[in-house]
Structure formats: C-alpha cells, structure tokens
N, C-alpha and C positions, 0 to 999 in steps of 0.2 A: 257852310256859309248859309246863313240865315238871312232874309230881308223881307219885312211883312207888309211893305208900302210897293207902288207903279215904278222905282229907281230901277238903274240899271243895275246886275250886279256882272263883273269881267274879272276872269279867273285868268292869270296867266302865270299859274304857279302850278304845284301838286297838291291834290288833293287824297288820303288814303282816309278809307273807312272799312274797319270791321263787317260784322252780319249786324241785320238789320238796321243798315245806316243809309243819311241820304249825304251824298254829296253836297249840293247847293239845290235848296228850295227858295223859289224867285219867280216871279211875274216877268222880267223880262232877263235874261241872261245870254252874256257872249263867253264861249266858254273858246278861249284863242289860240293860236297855235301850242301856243308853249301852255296852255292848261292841259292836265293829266288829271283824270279824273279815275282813280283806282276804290271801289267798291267790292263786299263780299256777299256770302249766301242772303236771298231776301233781303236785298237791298235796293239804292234807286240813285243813279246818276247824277240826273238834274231832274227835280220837280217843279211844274210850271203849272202855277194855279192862278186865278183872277181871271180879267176881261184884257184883251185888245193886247196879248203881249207878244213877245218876238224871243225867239232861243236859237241863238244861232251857235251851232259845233263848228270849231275848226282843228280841234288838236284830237287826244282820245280820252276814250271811256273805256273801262275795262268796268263788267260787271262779273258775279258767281252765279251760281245754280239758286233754285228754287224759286221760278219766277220773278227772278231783279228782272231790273228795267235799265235801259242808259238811259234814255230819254220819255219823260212822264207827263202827258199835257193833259190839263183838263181846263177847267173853266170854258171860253168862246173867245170865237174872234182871232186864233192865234195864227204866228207862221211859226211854224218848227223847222229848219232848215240843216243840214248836214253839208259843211263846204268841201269842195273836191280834196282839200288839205287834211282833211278828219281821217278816223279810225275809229273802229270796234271792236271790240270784243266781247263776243257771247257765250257764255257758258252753256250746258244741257240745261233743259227746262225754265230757260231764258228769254227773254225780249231785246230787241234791240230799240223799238220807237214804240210808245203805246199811246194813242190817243183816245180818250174817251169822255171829250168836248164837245161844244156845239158849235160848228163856221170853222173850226180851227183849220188847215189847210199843213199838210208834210210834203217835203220837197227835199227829195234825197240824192245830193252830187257827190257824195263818197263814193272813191274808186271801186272800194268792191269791200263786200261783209262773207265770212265764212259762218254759217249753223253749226252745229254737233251735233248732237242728239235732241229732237222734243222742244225745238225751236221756235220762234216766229222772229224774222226782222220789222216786218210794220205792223204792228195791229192795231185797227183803228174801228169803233164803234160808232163812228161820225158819219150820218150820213143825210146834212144838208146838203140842201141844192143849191147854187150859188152863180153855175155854169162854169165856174171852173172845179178843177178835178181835187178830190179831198187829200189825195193820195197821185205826190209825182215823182217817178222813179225812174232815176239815172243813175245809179251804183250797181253793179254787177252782183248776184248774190251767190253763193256756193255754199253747198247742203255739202259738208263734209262728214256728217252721219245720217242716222235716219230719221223719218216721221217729224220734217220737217216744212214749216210753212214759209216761202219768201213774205208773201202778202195778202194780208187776211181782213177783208176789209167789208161794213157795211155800206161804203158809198160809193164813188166814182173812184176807179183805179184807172190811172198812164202810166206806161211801164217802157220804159227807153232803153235799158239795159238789158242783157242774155244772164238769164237764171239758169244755173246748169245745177242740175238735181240726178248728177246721173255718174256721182264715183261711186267704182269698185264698190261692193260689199257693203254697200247702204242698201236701203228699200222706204219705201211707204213716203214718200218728198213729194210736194205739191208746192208748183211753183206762185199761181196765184188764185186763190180762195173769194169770191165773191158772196155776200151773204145778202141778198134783199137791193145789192147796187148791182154797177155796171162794172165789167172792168173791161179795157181796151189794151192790145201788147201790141207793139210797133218793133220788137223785136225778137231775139231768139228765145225760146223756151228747152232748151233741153231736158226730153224727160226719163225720171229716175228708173229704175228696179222694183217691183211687186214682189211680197209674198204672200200669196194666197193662204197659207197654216196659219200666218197672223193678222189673217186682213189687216195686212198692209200695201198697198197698192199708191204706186206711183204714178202724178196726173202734173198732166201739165198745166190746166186752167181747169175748176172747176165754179160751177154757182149753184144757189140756190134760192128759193123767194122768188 
C-alpha cells in the first residue's frame, strides 16, 4: 500500500511481501488488530516519511533477515506507537523499530519481542531534546540468540520493562546502548553470557559520548 499525500492509511487485512518489499509506505498509518503485515529478506514493514505523522501497530509484523525493519520512521514530529495488542517478529540481522528522524518520539506497549541472532528492537538516531523521552519502553525484550541489542539509541531512553539477555548458550547481548544521550531503566536488566575468544561480552547498560 502506497499513499504519497498526510491521509490516513488502516490496514485491517494481510499484507505478504517478498525480498526487498515494503509493506505500507504512509505518513500516517494504523496498522489494526486484524492487520498482518508479512515481509521478507531486506525488507520494511511500514515506512513513515513526511512531517507530524502518527503509526500506530496493533496487530503483527513479521520481517526476514538482512537488515528489514517492521517499523521505518523518518521525516519529524512523529509518534510511532506499538499497542499492548501487537506482535513481532524479528529475524537475525534485523530491526524491530528504526528511527532516524528529527522530534519523532517511540512508545513501545507490546507485551514482549524475542531477538535471535545480530539484532536490535529500537534503533533510533534521534536525538532531540524535547523533555520528553525519544525512546519509551514498556515491552519486555528477549535475546533468544546472541550479539544482540534491546536498545540502541542517540537520545533519551525510559525503559519500564525487564530485558532478559541471559538464555542458555547465547553471549555478547546488551540490553541498552546509549550513544551521545541519556538513558534511564526503572526496571530489570538481566545480564547475558561473555565470550572473551570472540569479544563478545554481555552488558547490561552501556554509553558512550
């Protein structure tokens, strides 16, 4: 689904795409319970470009490997929102939320996202100041492989859920990544498994900048 104008666009169907497919690109989009948004390698869920819009999930997104995205925001001004009713699914080498807008603000109430391998659920390069937090997180995350990131962010991270980076036979899982912002955790951080032979080392909050 295509719409190159400010209209809403509400999926409350299925959607399948191939590799290198987008599901729905749209400035504002409600993707609803009953939307199924099924994607493959190098692809992208819902792409959200322009000024001032709103992407709200409530149903799922399944993405493939090679860097897809479920949810793709750029332009400013956005809310990108995940309702407690949604789903994910993340392939190896995948995203779950990527923001790399200016103002936009992520607000994530899914119950809960699994990783696999070489992950990130939020990644965002937004790092206006607004006073409120660029990055808000209330979905439980789980690193069910390794060398993965809950949340990976230049700006202000809230973090309300327990990230647990710490099954069996994984290693090198960071549960939240600060780069040049802040981030704040008001809840559990379980942290994963090191191997030092592959510097891979498991942290629970790191920053840098």
């Amino acid at each position: 689904i295509y719409s190159d104008n400010q209209g809403l666009v509400q999926n409350d169907n299925t959607i399948t795409s191939g590799n290198y497919g987008i599901g729905i690109y749209a400035t504002n989009v409600d993707n609803n319970l009953s939307g199924n948004i099924a994607v493959g390698d190098y692809s992208i869920g819902i792409f959200s470009s322009g000024i001032s819009g709103v992407v709200n999930h409530k149903g799922s997104i399944t993405v493939g490997t090679g860097d897809s995205v479920g949810i793709f925001a750029m332009g400013s001004n956005k809310l990108i929102t995940t309702d407690s009713t949604s789903s994910m699914s993340i392939s190896n080498t995948s995203f779950g939320i990527v923001n790399l807008g200016s103002g936009n603000r992520v607000v994530s109430n899914m119950s809960t996202v699994n990783l696999s391998d070489d992950s990130i659920y939020i990644y965002s390069t937004d790092n206006t100041v607004s006073g409120l937090a660029n990055i808000t997180n209330n979905t439980q995350i789980n690193a069910t492989g390794s060398r993965n990131y809950g949340i990976y962010s230049a700006g202000k991270v809230e973090n309300y859920a327990n990230i647990v980076m710490n099954t069996s036979g994984t290693s090198g899982n960071v549960g939240i990544y600060s780069t040049n912002g802040t981030a704040e955790n008001y809840s559990t951080i379980t942290v994963g498994y090191s191997d030092p032979s592959t510097n891979s080392y498991g942290i629970g909050m790191a920053a840098t900048g």
